[in-house]
DRENRO-956504 format. One record per residue (C-alpha): residue number from 0; residue in one letter; x, y, z. Coordinates in nm, 2 decimals. Layout:
// DRENRO-956504
SITE tivex miba     xx     yy     zz
SITE   NUM    a      X      Y      Z
...
***
This chain:
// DRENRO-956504
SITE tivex miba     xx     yy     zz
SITE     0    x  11.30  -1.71   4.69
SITE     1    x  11.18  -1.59   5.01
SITE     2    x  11.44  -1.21   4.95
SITE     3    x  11.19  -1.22   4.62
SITE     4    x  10.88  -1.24   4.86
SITE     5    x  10.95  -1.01   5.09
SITE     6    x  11.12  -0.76   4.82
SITE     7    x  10.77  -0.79   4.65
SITE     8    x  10.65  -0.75   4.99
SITE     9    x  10.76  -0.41   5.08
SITE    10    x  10.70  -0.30   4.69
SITE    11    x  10.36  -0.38   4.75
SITE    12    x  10.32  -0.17   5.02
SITE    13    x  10.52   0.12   4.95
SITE    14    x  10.31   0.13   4.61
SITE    15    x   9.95   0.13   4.83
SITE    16    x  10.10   0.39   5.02
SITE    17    x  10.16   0.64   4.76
SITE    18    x   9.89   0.55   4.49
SITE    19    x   9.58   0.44   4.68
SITE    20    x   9.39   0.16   4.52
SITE    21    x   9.10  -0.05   4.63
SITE    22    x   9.31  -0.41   4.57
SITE    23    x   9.50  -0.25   4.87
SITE    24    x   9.19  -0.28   5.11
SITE    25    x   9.17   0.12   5.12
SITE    26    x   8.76   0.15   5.02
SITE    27    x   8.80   0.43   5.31
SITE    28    x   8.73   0.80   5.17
SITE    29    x   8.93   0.99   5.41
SITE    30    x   8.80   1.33   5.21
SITE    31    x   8.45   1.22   5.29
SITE    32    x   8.44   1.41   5.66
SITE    33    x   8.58   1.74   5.52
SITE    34    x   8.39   1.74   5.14
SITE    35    x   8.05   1.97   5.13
SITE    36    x   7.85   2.02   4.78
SITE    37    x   8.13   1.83   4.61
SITE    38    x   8.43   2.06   4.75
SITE    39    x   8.73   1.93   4.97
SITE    40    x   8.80   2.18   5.17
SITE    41    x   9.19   2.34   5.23
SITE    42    x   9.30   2.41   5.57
SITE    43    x   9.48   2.66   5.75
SITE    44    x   9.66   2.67   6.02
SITE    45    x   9.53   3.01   6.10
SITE    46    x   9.16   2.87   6.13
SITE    47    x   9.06   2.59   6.38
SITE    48    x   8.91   2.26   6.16
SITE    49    x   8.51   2.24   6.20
SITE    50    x   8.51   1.91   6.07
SITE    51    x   8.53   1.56   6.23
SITE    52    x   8.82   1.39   6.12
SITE    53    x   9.10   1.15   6.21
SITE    54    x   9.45   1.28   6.13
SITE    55    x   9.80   1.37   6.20
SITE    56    x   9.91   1.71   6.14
SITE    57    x  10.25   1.92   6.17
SITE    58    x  10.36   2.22   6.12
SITE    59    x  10.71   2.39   6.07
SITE    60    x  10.68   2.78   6.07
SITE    61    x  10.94   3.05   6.06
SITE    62    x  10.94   3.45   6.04
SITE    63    x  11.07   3.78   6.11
SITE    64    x  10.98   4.16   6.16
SITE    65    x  11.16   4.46   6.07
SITE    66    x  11.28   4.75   6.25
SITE    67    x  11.11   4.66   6.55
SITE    68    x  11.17   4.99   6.82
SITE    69    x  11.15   4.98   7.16
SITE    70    x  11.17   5.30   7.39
SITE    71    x  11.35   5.31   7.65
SITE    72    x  11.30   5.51   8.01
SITE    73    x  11.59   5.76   8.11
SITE    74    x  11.69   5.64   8.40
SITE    75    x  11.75   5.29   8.31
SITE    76    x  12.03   5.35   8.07
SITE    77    x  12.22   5.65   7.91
SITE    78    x  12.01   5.97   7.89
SITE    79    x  12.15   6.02   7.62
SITE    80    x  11.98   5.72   7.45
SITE    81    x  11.59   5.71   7.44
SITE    82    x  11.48   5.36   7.18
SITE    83    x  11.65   5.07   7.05
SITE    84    x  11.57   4.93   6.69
SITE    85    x  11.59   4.63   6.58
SITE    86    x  11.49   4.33   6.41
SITE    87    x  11.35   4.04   6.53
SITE    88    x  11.30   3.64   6.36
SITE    89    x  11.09   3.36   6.51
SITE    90    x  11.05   2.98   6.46
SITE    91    x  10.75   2.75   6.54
SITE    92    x  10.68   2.39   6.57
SITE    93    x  10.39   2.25   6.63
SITE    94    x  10.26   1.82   6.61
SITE    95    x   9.91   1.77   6.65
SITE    96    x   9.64   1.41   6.65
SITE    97    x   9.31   1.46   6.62
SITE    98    x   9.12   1.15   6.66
SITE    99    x   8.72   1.14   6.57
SITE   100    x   8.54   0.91   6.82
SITE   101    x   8.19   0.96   6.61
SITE   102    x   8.07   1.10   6.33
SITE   103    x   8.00   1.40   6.53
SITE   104    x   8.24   1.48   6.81
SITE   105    x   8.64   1.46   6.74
SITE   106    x   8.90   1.44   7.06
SITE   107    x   9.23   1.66   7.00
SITE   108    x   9.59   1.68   7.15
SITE   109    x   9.90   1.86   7.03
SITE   110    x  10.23   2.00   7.13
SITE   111    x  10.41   2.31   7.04
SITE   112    x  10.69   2.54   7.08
SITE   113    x  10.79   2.87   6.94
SITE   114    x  11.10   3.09   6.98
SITE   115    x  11.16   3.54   6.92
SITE   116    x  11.54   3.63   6.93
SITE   117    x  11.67   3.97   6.81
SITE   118    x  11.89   3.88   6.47
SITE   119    x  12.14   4.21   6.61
SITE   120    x  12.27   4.29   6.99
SITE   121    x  12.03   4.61   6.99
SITE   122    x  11.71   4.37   6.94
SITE   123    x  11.81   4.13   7.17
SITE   124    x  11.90   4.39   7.41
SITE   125    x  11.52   4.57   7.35
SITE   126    x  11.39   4.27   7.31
SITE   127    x  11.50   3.95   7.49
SITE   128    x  11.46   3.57   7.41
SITE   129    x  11.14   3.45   7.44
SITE   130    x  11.06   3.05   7.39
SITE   131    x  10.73   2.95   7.47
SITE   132    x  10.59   2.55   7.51
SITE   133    x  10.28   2.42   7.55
SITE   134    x  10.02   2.18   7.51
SITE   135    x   9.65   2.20   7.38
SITE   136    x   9.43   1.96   7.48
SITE   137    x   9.06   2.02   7.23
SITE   138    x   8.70   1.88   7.16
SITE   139    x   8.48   1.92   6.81
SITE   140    x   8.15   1.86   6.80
SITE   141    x   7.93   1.84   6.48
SITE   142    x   7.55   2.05   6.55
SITE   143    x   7.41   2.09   6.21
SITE   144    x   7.53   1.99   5.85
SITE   145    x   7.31   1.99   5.49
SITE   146    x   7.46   1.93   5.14
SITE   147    x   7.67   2.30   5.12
SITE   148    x   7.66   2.39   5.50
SITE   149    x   7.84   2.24   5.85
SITE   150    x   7.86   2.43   6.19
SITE   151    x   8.07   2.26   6.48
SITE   152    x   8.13   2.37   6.80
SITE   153    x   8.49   2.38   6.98
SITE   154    x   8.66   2.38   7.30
SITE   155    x   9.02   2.41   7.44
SITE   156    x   9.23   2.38   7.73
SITE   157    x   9.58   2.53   7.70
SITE   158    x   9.87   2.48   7.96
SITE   159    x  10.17   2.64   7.87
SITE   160    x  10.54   2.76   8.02
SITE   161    x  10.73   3.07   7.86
SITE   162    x  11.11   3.16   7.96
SITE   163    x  11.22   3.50   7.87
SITE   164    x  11.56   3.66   7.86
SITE   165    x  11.45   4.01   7.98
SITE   166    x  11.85   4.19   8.02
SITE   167    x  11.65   4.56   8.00
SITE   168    x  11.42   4.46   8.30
SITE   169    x  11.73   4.35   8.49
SITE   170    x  11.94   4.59   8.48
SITE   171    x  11.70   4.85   8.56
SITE   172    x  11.59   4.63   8.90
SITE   173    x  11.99   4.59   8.96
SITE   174    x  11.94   4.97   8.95
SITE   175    x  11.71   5.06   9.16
SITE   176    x  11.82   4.80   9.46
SITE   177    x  12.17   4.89   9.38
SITE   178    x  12.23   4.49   9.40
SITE   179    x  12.18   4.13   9.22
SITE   180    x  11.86   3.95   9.44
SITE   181    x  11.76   3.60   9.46
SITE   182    x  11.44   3.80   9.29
SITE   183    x  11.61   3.94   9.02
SITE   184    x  11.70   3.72   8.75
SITE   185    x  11.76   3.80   8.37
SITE   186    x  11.58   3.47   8.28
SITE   187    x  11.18   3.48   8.39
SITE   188    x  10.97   3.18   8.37
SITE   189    x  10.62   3.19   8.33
SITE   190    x  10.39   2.97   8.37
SITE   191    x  10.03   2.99   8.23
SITE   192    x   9.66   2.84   8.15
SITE   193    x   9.42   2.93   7.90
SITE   194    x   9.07   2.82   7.82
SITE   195    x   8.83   2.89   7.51
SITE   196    x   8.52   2.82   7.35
SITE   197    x   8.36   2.88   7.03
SITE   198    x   8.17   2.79   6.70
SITE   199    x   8.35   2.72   6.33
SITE   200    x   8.17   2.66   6.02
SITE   201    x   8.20   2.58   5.64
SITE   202    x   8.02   2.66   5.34
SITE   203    x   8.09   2.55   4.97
SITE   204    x   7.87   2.74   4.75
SITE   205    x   8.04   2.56   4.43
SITE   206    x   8.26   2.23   4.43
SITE   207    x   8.60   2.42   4.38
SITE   208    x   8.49   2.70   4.58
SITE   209    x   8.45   2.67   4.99
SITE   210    x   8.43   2.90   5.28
SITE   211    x   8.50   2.86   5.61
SITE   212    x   8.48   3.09   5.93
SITE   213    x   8.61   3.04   6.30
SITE   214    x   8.56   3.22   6.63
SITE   215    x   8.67   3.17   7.00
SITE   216    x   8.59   3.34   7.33
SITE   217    x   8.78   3.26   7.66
SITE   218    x   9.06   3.34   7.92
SITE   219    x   9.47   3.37   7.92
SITE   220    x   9.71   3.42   8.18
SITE   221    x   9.91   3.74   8.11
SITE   222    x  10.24   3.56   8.22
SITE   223    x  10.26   3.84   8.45
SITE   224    x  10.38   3.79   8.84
SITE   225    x  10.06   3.86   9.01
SITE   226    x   9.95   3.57   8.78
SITE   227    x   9.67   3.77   8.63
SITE   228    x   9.44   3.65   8.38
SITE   229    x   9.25   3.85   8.10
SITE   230    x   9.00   3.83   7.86
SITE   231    x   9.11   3.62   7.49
SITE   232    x   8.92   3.61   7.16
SITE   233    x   9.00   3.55   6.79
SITE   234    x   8.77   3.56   6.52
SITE   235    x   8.85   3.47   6.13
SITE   236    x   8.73   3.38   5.75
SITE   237    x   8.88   3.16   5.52
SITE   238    x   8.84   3.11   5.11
SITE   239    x   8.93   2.80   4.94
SITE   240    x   8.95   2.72   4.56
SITE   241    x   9.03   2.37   4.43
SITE   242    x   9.20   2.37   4.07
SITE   243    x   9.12   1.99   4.01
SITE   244    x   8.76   2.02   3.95
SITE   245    x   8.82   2.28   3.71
SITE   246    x   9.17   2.25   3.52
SITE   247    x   9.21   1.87   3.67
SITE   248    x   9.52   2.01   3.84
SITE   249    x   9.58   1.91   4.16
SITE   250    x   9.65   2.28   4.34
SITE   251    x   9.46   2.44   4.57
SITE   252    x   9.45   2.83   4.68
SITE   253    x   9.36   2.96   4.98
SITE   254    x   9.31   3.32   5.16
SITE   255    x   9.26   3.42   5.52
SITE   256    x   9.23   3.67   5.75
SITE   257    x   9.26   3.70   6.12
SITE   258    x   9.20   3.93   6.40
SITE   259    x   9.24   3.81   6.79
SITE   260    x   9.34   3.95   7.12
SITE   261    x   9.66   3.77   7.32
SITE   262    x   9.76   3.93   7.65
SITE   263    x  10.13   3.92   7.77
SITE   264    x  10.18   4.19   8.04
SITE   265    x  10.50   4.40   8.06
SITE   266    x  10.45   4.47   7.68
SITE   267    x  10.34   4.75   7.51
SITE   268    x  10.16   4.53   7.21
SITE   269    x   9.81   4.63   7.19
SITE   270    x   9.60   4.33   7.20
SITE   271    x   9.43   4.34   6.88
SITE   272    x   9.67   4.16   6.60
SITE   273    x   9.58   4.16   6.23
SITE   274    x   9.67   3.90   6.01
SITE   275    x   9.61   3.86   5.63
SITE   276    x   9.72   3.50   5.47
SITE   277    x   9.70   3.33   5.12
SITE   278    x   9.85   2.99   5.07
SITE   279    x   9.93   2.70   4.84
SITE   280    x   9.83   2.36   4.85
SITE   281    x   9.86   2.00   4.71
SITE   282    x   9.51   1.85   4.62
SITE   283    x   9.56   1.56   4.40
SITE   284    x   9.54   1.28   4.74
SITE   285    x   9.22   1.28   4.96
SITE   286    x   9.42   1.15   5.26
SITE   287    x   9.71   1.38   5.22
SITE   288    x   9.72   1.73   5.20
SITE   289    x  10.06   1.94   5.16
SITE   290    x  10.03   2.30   5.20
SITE   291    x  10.24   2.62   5.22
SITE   292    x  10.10   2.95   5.35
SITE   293    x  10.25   3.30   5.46
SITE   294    x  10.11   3.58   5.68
SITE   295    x  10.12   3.91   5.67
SITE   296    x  10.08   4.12   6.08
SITE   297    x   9.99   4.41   6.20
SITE   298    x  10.05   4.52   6.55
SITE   299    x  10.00   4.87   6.64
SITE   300    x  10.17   4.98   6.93
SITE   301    x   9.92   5.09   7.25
SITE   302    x  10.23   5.35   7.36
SITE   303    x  10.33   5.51   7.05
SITE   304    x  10.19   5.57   6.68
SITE   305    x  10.39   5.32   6.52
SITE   306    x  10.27   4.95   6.40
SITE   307    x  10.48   4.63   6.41
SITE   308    x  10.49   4.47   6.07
SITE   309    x  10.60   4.09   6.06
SITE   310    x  10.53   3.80   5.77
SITE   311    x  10.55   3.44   5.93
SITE   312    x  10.59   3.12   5.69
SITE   313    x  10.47   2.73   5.79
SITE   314    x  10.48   2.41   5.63
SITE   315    x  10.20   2.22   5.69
SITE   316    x  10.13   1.86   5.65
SITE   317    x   9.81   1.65   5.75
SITE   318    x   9.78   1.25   5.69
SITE   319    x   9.39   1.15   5.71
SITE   320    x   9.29   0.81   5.81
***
C-alpha cells in the first residue's frame, strides 16, 4: 500500500512537472515578466535579457574557423617560411541564475569557460591553446514599460583568468636570450577585470512578432603584461517570431546581429567583430524555453587584407520560475 502511495506520489509530480496545471498549485505565469502586446519574447544568447525574471540558464556552444593564417617574422623561424595556415575549433560553457528581487531590478551570477585549439600541428603551432574562465557578476533594472514597449538598464562586473599555450612567442624569446628563463614560459596566465554598463530594450509591434535591442559601454583588461586596460563596447538587434499565435505550433524564429569591440593584446584581430545569427526555438511551455542558434563572424585582420570567417553553435536552455 504505501509502494502504491508513493509510486502515485512521484507520478504526480513528474506529471506537474512536464504538463503544468493549476490542481498542481502552479497559478504562477512565468511568461508574464518577458510577454509585451501579447508576444513572449525568444532569447539569445548574443543579446543581454532586458527583462526581470527569475531563471536558470545554460548554454553548450561549439565552433570552428577555417583556414585561419598567421604570418610569421623572419627571424623567428626558417626564412624560408613566412605564414602558417590553419584551422582552428572552439567550445563554450556557460551556467547562469538570474534571480529578480522586484518587479523592477533583477540580481545576476554566472560562470563560464571557453577553449580555441588548432584541429592540425600548423594551427596549434600559429596559434596556441587558449582556455579562458570567468565569472560575471550583473544587475537589471526596469525604467519604463507600456503595453508594446520595455527599456531596462544593465550593469556588469567581469573577473576572469586566461592560460595560453603561446610555442611561437617562446621560441622566438629562447631566441633572442639564447636561453630558457624563469620569464619565459610556453604557458602565459593572464588574469583580467572588466566592467560595463548599458541600456537594452524590447518592442512587440504584433503578438508573434517582437524586437529587442542591446548596448554596452565599459572597460577590459588586454591580458597584456603591463596589465593594460582598454576601451569595450557591443551593440545589437534582435527579431523574434512566435509560430503558436499564428499556426498554433509551438516554434519560434529568431535573427540577430552583433557588432562589439574585445581587446586581447599580442593579436593582430581588429577589435571590431561582426556577427550575424538566426535561431530555432521551442515555444509551446511558458516556463521553459529550448533553443538552438548558430553564428556567422567576421574578423578582419588590422595587419593584412584578409578577414577571419568562423560559425559558432549553442544549445541553450532557460527554466523560469
Amino acid at each position: 500500500m504505501t509502494s502504491r502511495i508513493g509510486g502515485s506520489a512521484a507520478a504526480f509530480i513528474v506529471a506537474c512537472a512536464l504538463v503544468p496545471n493549476p490542481a498542481c498549485g502552479q497559478t504562477h505565469d512565468p511568461a508574464a515578466a518577458r510577454r509585451l502586446n501579447g508576444h513572449t519574447f525568444i532569447l539569445s544568447d548574443q543579446l543581454d535579457d532586458p527583462f526581470i525574471t527569475t531563471l536558470i540558464r545554460t548554454q553548450t556552444g561549439g565552433g570552428f574557423a577555417t583556414k585561419v593564417t598567421r604570418d610569421i617574422e623572419n627571424e623567428v623561424v626558417d626564412s624560408l617560411i613566412d605564414a602558417l595556415v590553419g584551422d582552428l575549433a572552439f567550445l563554450a560553457l556557460e551556467f547562469e541564475y538570474q534571480q529578480a528581487l522586484t518587479d523592477w531590478l533583477a540580481l545576476s551570477a554566472s560562470a563560464s569557460g571557453a577553449a580555441r585549439i588548432g584541429t592540425g600541428a600548423e594551427s596549434v603551432l600559429a596559434e596556441g591553446v587558449t582556455s579562458m574562465f570567468g565569472f560575471t557578476l550583473g544587475a537589471t533594472a526596469r525604467v519604463l514599460q507600456t503595453e508594446k514597449w520595455l527599456l531596462s538598464a544593465k550593469a556588469r562586473f567581469q573577473p576572469s583568468t586566461q592560460y595560453r599555450l603561446d610555442i611561437l612567442t617562446f621560441a622566438k624569446r629562447v631566441i633572442e636570450e639564447g636561453k630558457i628563463t624563469e620569464d619565459n614560459s610556453v604557458v602565459i596566465k593572464s588574469e583580467g577585470i572588466g566592467a560595463a554598463a548599458g541600456v537594452g530594450g524590447a518592442y512587440a509591434p504584433k503578438p508573434w512578432l517582437g524586437l529587442m535591442f542591446a548596448g554596452n559601454l565599459g572597460y577590459a583588461d588586454t591580458f597584456s603584461e603591463e596589465g593594460r586596460s582598454d576601451l569595450a563596447w557591443d551593440l545589437g538587434g534582435l527579431a523574434s517570431f512566435d509560430l503558436n499565435p499564428l499556426r498554433g505550433i509551438p516554434l519560434g524564429l529568431l535573427v540577430s546581429v552583433k557588432q562589439d569591440a574585445f581587446v586581447v593584446d599580442n593579436s593582430d584581430i581588429t577589435n571590431k567583430v561582426t556577427a550575424v545569427g538566426w535561431g530555432l526555438a521551442y515555444t509551446g511551455r511558458d516556463d521553459f524555453s529550448l533553443s538552438l542558434e548558430t553564428s556567422h563572424l567576421r574578423v578582419p585582420l588590422t595587419k593584412s587584407d584578409r578577414t577571419i570567417t568562423a560559425s559558432l553553435f549553442s544549445f541553450n536552455l532557460r527554466y523560469y520560475f
